[in-house]
C-alpha positions, 0 to 999 in steps of 0.5 A: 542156676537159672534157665534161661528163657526159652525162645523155640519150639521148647519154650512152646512145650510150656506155651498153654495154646500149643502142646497142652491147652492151659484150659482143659476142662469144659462146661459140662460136669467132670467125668464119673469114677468109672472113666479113670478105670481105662486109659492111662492110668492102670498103664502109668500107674507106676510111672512116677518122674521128678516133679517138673512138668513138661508141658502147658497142660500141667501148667494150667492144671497147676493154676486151678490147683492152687486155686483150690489149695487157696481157698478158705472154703474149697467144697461147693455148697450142696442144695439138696432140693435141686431137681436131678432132672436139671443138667446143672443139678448139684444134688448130692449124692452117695451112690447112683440110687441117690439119683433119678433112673439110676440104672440108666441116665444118672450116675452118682460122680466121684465129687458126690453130685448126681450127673447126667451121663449116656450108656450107649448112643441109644440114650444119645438120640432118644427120651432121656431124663436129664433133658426133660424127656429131649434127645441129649441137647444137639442130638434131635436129629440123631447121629450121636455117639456116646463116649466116656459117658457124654453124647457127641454131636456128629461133626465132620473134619474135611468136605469128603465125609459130607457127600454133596455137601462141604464141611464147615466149622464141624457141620455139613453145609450147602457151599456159598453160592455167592460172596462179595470178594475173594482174596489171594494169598500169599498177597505178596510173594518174591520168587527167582526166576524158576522158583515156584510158589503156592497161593491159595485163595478165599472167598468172603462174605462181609469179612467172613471167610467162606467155602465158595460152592465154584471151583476158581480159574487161576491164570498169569498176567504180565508174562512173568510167571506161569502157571504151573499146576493146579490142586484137585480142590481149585482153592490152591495153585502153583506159579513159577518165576519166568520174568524178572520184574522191577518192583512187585507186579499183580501177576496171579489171579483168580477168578471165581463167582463173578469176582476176581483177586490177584496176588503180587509178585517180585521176580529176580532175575538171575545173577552174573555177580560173583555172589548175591543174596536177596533179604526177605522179610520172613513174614511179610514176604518183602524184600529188605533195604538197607542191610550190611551184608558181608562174605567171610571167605579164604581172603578174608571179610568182603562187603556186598553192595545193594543192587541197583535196580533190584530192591533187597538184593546185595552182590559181590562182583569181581573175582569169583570166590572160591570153595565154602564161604560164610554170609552174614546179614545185619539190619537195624529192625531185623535179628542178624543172621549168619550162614557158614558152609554155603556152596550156592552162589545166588541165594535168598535169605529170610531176616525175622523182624526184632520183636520188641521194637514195635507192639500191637494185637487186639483185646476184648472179651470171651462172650461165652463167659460173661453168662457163665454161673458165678458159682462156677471157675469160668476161664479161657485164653485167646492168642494169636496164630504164629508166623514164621519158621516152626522152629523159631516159635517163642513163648512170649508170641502165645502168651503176651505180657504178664499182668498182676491182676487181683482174683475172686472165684465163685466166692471161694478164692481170692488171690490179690496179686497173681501174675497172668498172662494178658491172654488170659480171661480167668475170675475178676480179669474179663478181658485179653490182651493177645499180642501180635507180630508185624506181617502181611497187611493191606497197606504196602508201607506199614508193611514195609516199616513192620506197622501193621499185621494181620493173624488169625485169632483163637480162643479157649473157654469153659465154666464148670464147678471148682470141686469138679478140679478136686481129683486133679489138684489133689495130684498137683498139691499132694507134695512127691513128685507127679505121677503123670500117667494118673493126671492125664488119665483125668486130663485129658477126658475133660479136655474133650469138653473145651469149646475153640473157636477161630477167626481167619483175619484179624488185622491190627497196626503196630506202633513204637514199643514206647508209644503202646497204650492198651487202651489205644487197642482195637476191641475183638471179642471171642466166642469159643464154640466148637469142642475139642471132642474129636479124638484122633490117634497119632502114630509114634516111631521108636522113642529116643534116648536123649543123652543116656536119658530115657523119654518119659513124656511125649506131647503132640500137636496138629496144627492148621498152616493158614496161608499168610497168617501161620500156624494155629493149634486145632488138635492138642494131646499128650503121652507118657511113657509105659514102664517098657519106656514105649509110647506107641501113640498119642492121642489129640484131641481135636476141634474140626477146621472152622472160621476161614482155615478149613483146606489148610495143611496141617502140620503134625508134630511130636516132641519127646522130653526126658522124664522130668522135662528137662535133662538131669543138668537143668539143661533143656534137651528136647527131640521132635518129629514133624510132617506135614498132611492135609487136613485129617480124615477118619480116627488115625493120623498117619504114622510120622515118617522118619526118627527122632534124633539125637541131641546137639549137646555141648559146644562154647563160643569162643571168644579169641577165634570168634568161633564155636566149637564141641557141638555134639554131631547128630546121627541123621542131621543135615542142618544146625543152627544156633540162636544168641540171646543179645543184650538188648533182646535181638537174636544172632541165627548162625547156620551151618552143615556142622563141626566148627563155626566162625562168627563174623564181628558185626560191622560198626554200630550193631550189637556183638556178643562179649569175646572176652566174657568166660561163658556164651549162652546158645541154643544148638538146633539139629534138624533133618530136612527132606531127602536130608538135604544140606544148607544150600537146600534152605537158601538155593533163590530157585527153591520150590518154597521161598521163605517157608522153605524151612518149614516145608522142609524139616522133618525132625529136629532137636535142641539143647539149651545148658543151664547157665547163671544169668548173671553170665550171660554177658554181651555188649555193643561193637566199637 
């Protein structure tokens, strides 16, 4: 039995830049014996699970190990003449007396090297040995704190712990006086009348983003929206639809530092039609032409017809139809979509674009490795921010295609014929390639054809000496099942010591998935900066049990929502489970906002998983939390409000009745939703409030599932929205949120995919 590929939130949990960066480790040298006596270890010591790991952390933890195991000659060569004096100093040793000032800056490390290391942050910001007689490097103005042995430069997350002064990528700065031009976002947006909308607005300096030191002034023009309010910041302000427009229209604008920006907008107005839905494009925020939409109601299956005069908006005019219907959207460029339970009337749904059909995104160099030491493993991964719904995230949008790439390391390791993600930039392979989506961009057709996008970027980086991986490959290569506690508790010290780094904008063009050539690509290189070295604890509630299976791992992540560019990772962190089967908290390791997302809102999300990281079945079963903040202040993140909840296990497509039956209800869940894999790659999105649904056969021409096949693979969703609103709340036109409802709205949720058989997974097209 294979499981098939994973295409959400629980296929992220094996995405290395989101619950478990695939790089943990940074360019300073590992961390001494003495670290791994606190922490996890002695908790976990007796917490030993199947040999399945859960989460991206492990994974690239996996690859370093092999690595190691690989190599003909895995111990680095010592040169016992080296000056300890040196940072980089590989002088072996046997014990801290074999070491320069034993008592104090060295310390003999459990690899047999002499490393520097701080006792107090005293040594931070005074003489210290390792540095010629310097301050720790980054500390000559004092302000260093030392912890697990290292010095920590002083950074900030938010402009409160600056004074005077604002917080820019972990430093306090003087704000930007002056700039060329700002811009608001989102660029385009489609509100019904009375719904209400955020937009947000940047400064910039050529094409840097930057913390303007004027506050903006926002106002409406054309009469078809108002303003509504305004954040404390000025950076953010909220509209309201009050006139329906033909078309989009500039109506938002701000203006600050003597320029000036607009945002348009598309008002619908309100709807006489018995039934209508408008289709929007889930990350471009457009309306969509063209689609078949059909009402499954009591009297049977009614097609909609397009609106004249309002672009994207399908209805129903003549008798009113009565009590719970079913609409189901189809497109040739967009996955199908179906909602069953509906009691609104006047809807919007969001469509996600079919991935596969057209290809773009950037490639380049991490310029941080190409000076690295070639006797050290030098790494990194770069990938693009995620748009859309947070439920709907897929691995293949982190890790880009695989590419089989020979590999020489530091002189120890060659592997011919690994099988990389394009993101990757490990030995011989110098470059990425990281793959976007069609989105937002400057140019309205493209946008419209899903031919250009524009994300923010990020990347990873480090460079340190392979026997610095000795202790955490011996955990992952020692054969037995994984003792997760001890591999974390020598993880995630080093992970405090990876450089990130950010750019806001990335823009790029998309062509026909035939047509992409690689070399064709626009070229943007890297360059990871800032550590991961803030460490911020993250409050659980109650663990789960997910179908009689006690949860042995927990993984968190804290996101960065970046307006109009979607969700990047800034803080990453992972738990496991004590012998009391409790996990009172997680702790992220964060990198403080930086290159044009400081203001945004994170998100915080915590995923339980079954001790193996799957059910016993094979099956994935998985249970999250999620809220939403602004940006983090202080050591602690807030406790995530509300439960974890149950799994909606169980349940088959049935092919006479078209309908799915058995899935498992969960105690606290509103909202369901099942995702279909199709032939040819699409997806089929069926929403509804629980208990039996019936699928609609798809109008002449678009794909269908196999009625007649013995099984229908599906992931079941749960999810819990605020104040546990139900279906309607997520499609009502009038929302607050348009078509990031979905995300604003969920606060936990849950999925269950069953371990199939390819080979069963059968489909075909409609007659």
């Amino acid at each position: 039995m294979t499981h098939p590929v994973l295409r959400s939130v629980g296929a992220v949990l094996e995405a290395p830049p989101f619950f478990g960066p695939p790089f943990a480790l940074g360019d300073s040298p590992a961390p001494p014996a003495d670290r791994q006596k606190d922490g996890l270890t002695d908790m976990t010591s007796s917490t030993r699970v199947a040999r399945r790991a859960p989460a991206a952390l492990l994974g690239f933890l996996c690859l370093c190990a092999a690595l190691i195991a690989c190599s003909n000659n895995p111990s680095q060569v010592s040169d016992l003449d080296c000056n300890p004096l040196e940072k980089s100093c590989n002088k072996a040793c046997k014990s801290d007396l074999d070491c320069a000032s034993p008592n104090r800056h060295f310390i003999c490390a459990n690899d047999g090297f002499c490393l520097p290391v701080c006792r107090s942050s005293a040594d931070c910001n005074v003489a210290h040995d390792a540095f010629g007689g310097a301050p720790w490097q980054g500390c000559e103005f004092g302000g260093c704190t030392c912890s697990d042995f290292t010095c920590l430069v002083p950074d900030c997350f938010t402009s409160d712990e600056c004074g005077a002064k604002i917080c820019r990528a972990g430093r306090c700065q003087d704000a930007a006086e002056s700039f060329d031009r700002c811009e608001v976002y989102p660029a385009h947006a489609v509100l019904g009348v009375d719904g209400r909308r955020t937009f947000t607005v940047v400064a910039y300096a050529g094409e840097e983003a930057v913390i303007a030191a004027e506050k903006p002034t926002w106002s409406a023009s054309g009469g078809v929206v108002r303003l509504t309010t305004t954040e404390e910041s000025g950076m953010r302000a909220t509209f309201t639809g009050a006139a329906a427009t033909q078309g989009a229209t500039q109506a938002v604008r701000a203006t600050m530092g003597g320029v000036s920006c607009s945002a348009e907008v598309e008002v619908i107005a309100r709807s006489n039609a018995s039934l209508r839905a408008v289709l929007v494009d889930e990350t471009s925020g457009r309306t969509i032409q063209g689609a078949t939409v059909v009402a499954d109601t009591s009297g049977g299956q009614i097609a909609l017809e397009e609106e004249a005069g309002t672009p994207g908006s399908y209805i129903l005019n003549g008798e009113a139809t009565a009590g719970a219907l079913t609409l189901s959207a189809f497109h040739p460029d967009f996955n199908s979509v179906t909602i069953a339970g509906l009691s609104a009337r006047d809807l919007m749904v969001p469509m996600r674009r079919v991935a596969t059909l057209n290809k773009g995104g950037v490639r380049g160099a991490v310029t941080t490795l190409a000076s690295a030491s070639t006797s050290n493993l030098s790494a990194g991964f770069v990938g693009l921010s995620v748009q859309g719904s947070l439920l709907d995230l897929g691995l293949e949008q982190f890790l880009g295609e695989t590419v089989t790439t020979d590999i020489s390391i530091a002189g120890l390791v060659d592997l011919p014929g690994v099988a990389l993600p394009s993101g990757v930039v490990i030995g011989d392979k110098d470059s990425f390639l990281a793959l976007g989506g069609a989105g937002p961009c400057g140019e309205a057709d493209k946008a419209r054809s899903g031919l250009c996008g524009n994300q923010s970027a990020f990347s990873l980086g480090f460079s340190m000496p392979v026997t610095d991986l000795a202790p955490l490959a011996g955990a992952l290569t020692g054969g037995g099942p994984i003792d997760y506690g001890a591999l974390l508790s020598q993880a995630l010290p080093i992970l405090s010591q990876v450089e990130f780094g950010m750019v806001r904008d990335v823009p790029f063009d998309l062509v026909p998935a035939a047509d992409f050539a690689v070399d064709a690509v626009a070229v943007r290189d890297m360059t990871p900066s800032l550590a991961l070295n803030r460490s911020i604890a993250l409050s659980l509630p109650a663990l789960p049990t997910l179908d009689g299976e006690a949860v042995g791992f927990v993984a968190g992540a804290a996101l960065a929502l970046v307006e109009d560019r979607g969700f990047v990772p800034l803080g990453l962190g992972a738990g496991v489970a004590d012998a009391q089967g409790k996990i009172g908290e997680v702790a992220l390791q964060m990198a403080a906002p930086q290159g044009g997302v400081e203001g945004s809102d994170f998100v915080l999300v915590a995923i339980a998983l079954p001790g193996g990281g799957v059910m016993a079945d094979g099956a994935l079963g998985l249970s999250g939390v999620v809220a939403r903040m602004p940006s983090p202040e202080g050591e602690r993140l807030p406790e995530i409000g509300g439960d974890f909840i149950g799994l909606p296990s169980g349940g088959a497509f049935e092919g006479a009745s078209r309908s799915v039956r058995g899935v498992a209800e969960v105690e606290g869940a509103g909202v369901y939703r099942l995702i279909f894999t199709l032939a040819s790659g699409r997806r089929w999105t069926v929403t509804f409030g629980g208990g039996e649904v019936a699928l609609p056969r798809p109008p002449e021409g678009f794909e269908d599932l196999d009625a007649s096949a013995a099984t229908v693979p599906f992931m079941a969703q749960a999810v819990r929205l605020a104040g546990d609103a139900g279906v309607d709340a997520l499609f009502k036109i009038d929302g607050e949120e348009g078509v990031a409802r979905l995300n604003a709205l969920t606060r936990a949720f849950s999925i269950h995919e069953a371990a199939v058989d390819s080979a069963e997974t059968q489909v075909e097209s409609a007659p």
